[in-house]
C-alpha positions in Angstrom: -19.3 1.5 4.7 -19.0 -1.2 7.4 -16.9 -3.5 5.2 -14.7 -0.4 4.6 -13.6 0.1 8.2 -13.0 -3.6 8.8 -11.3 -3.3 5.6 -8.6 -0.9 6.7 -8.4 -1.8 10.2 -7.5 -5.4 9.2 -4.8 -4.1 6.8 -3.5 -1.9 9.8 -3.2 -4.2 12.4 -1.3 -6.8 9.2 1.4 -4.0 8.4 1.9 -4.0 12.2 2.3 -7.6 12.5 4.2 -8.4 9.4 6.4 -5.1 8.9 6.4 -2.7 11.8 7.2 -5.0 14.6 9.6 -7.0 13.2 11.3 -4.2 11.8 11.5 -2.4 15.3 12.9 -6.0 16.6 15.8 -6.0 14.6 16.4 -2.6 15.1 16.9 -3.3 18.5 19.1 -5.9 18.4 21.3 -3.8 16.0 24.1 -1.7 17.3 23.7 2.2 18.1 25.6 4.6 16.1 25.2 8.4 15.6 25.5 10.2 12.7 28.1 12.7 11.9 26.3 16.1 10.5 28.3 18.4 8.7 27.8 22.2 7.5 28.3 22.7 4.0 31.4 22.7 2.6 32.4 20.2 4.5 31.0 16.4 3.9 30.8 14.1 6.6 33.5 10.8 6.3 32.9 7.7 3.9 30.8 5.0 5.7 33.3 1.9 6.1 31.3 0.0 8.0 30.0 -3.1 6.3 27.0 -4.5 8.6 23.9 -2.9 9.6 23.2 0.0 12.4 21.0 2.1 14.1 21.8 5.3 13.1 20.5 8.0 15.3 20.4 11.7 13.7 20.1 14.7 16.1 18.7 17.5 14.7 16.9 20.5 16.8 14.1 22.4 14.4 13.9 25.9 15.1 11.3 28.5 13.5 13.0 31.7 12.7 11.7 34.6 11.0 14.9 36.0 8.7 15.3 38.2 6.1 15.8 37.6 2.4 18.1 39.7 0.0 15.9 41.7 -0.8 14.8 42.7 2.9 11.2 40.5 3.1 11.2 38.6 6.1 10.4 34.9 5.6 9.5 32.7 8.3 11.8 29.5 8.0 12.0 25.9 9.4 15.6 25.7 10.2 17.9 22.5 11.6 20.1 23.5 14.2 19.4 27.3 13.1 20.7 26.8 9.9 18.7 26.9 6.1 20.1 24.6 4.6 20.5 22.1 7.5 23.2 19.8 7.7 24.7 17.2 5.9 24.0 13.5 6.9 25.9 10.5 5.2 23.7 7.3 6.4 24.0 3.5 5.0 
């Protein structure tokens, strides 16, 4: 059991060391874009870029209780009040 919890611990703090933070480093260092969201029909633009970002997608979940066709309510998880959400193009 012992062996078990030194175990996982030491495999925790190794995906910190070797993935996570260096991961959120060069995030950093990257430049800041935000993503264009789209309702359906509409697409958002071809990516042109050709280098790396940080791409920042605002969404706002909202629970809603709506009704179906055939009148049952349904609880839903909506994004920005809408089922389906939004369209996000990301590279």
């Amino acid at each position: 059991m012992k062996n078990t919890k030194i175990i996982k611990s030491l495999t925790v703090m190794l995906m910190l060391i070797f993935f996570i933070v260096p991961n959120y480093i060069a995030a950093r260092n990257m430049p800041k874009l935000t993503a264009i969201t789209t309702f359906a029909p509409d697409v958002p633009p071809p990516i042109k870029r050709n280098y790396p970002a940080y791409v920042i997608v605002n969404f706002e979940t909202i629970e809603l209780i709506k009704e179906l066709d055939n009148g049952v309510k349904y609880h839903f998880w909506t994004f920005d009040g809408s089922v389906p959400g939004k369209f996000v193009r990301v590279k």
